[in-house]
KOLVOPA-960498 format. One record per residue (C-alpha): residue number from 1; residue in three letters; chain; x, y, z. Coordinates in Angstrom, 3 decimals, padded with zeros to 6 digits, m for minus. Layout:
NODE num residu chaine       px       py       pz
NODE NUM    ALA      A        X        Y        Z
...
This chain:
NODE num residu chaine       px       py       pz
NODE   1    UNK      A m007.826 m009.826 m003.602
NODE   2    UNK      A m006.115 m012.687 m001.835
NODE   3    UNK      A m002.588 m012.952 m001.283
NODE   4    UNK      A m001.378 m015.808 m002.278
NODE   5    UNK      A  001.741 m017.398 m000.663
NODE   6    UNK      A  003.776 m020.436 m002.262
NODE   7    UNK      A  001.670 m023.332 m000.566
NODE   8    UNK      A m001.541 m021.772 m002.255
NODE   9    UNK      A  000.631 m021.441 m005.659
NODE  10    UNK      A  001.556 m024.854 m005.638
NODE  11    UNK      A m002.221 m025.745 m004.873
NODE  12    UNK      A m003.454 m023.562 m008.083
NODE  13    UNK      A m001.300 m024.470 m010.121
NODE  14    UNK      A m002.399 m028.603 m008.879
NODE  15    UNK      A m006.079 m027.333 m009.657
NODE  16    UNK      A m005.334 m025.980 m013.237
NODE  17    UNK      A m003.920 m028.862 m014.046
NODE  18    UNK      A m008.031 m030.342 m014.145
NODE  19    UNK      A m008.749 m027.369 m016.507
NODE  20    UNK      A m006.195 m025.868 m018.623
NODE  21    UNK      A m008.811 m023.427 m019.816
NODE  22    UNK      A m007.377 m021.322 m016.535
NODE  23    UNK      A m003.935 m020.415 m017.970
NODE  24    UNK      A m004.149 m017.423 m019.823
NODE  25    UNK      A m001.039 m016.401 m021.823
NODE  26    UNK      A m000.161 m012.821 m021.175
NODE  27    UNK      A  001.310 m010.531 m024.274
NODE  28    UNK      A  004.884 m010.474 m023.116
NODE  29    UNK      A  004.840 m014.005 m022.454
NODE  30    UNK      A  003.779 m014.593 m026.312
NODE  31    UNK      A  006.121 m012.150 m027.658
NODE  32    UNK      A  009.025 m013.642 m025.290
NODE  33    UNK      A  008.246 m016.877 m026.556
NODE  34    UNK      A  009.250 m016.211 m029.961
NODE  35    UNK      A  011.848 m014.207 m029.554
NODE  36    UNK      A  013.484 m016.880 m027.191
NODE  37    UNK      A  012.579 m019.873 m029.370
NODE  38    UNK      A  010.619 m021.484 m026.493
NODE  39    UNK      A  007.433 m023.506 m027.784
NODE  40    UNK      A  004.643 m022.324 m026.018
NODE  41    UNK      A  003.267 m025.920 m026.034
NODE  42    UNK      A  006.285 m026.835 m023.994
NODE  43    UNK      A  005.328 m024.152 m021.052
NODE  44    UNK      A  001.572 m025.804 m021.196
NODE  45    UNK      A  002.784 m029.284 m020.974
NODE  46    UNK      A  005.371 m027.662 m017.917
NODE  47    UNK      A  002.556 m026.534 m016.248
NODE  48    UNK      A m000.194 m029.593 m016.737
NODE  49    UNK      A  002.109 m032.415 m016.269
NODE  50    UNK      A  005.381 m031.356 m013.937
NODE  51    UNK      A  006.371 m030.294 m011.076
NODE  52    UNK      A  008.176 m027.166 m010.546
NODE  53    UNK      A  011.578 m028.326 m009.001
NODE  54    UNK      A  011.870 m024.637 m007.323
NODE  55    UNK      A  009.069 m021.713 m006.903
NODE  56    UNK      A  009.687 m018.210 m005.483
NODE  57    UNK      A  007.271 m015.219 m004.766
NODE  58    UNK      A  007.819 m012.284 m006.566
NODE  59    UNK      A  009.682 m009.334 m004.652
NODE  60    UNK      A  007.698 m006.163 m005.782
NODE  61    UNK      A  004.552 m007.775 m007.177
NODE  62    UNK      A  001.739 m009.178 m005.035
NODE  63    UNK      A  000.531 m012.173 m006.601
NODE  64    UNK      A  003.347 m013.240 m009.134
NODE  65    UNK      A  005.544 m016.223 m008.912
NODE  66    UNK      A  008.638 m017.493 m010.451
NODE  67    UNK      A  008.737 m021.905 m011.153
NODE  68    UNK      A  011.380 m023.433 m012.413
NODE  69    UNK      A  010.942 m026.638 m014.449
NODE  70    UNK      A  013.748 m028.744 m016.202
NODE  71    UNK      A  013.959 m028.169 m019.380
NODE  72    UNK      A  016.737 m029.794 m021.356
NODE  73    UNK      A  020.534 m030.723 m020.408
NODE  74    UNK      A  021.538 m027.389 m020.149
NODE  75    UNK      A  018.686 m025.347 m019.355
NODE  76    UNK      A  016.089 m024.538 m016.506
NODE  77    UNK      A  012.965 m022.962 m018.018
NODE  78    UNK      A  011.258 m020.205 m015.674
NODE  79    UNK      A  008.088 m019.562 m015.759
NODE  80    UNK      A  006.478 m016.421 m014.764
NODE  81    UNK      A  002.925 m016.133 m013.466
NODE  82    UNK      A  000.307 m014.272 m011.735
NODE  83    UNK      A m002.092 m015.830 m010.157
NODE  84    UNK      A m005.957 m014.157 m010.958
NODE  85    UNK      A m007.820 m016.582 m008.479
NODE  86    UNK      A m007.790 m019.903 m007.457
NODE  87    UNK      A m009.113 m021.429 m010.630
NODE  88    UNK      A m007.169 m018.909 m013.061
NODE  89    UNK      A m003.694 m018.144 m013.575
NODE  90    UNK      A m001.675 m015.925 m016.385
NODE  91    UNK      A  001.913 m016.607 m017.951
NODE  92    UNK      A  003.599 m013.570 m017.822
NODE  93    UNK      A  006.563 m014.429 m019.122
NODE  94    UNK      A  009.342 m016.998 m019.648
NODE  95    UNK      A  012.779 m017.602 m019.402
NODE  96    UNK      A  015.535 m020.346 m020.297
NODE  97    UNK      A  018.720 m020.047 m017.935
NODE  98    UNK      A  021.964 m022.276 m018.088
NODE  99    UNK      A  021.799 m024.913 m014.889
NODE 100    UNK      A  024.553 m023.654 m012.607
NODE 101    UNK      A  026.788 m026.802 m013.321
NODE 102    UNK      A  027.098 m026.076 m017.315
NODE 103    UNK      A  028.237 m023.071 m016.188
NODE 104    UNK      A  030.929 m024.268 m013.829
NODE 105    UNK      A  031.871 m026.875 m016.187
NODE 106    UNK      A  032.503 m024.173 m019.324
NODE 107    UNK      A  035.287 m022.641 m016.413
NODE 108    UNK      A  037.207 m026.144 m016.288
């Protein structure tokens, strides 16, 4: 298995974007979805037609990376995947976090 660093992330998730039928939704990532209120058609649309404005590998896991796509005024919407190959990737789970300067702002 090839490990994947953030330029060949980037690249895969470029590719998938020519065949959504290589994003997989994990279990969690359903089940997180509702629970969170996040439409799951929102994370597809994230992943075919943006670009993540931050990406990080994954501390403990080997092929597992974290993007972060705008997702309203007050929110950053991180997405959670692991990347199967180069032509396949699953969601493993998503999160909405305040943008930093919401939170600063709620202190003045």
């Amino acid at each position: 298995m090839k490990n994947y660093n953030i330029f060949d992330a980037l690249c895969v998730i470029d590719r998938i974007k020519n065949n959504p039928y290589g994003i997989r939704e994990g279990f969690h990532y359903k089940q997180n979805a509702y629970t969170r209120n996040i439409d799951i058609n929102v994370v597809n649309q994230k992943l075919l037609n943006s670009i993540p404005v931050g990406i990080q590998k994954t501390k403990y896991f080997f092929n597992k990376f974290e993007l972060i796509y705008e997702y309203n005024n007050k929110e950053d919407l991180y997405v959670v995947v692991e990347i199967i190959n180069s032509d396949e990737i699953v969601i493993v789970t998503i999160i909405s976090k305040k943008v930093i300067g919401e939170c600063i702002n709620e202190f003045f």
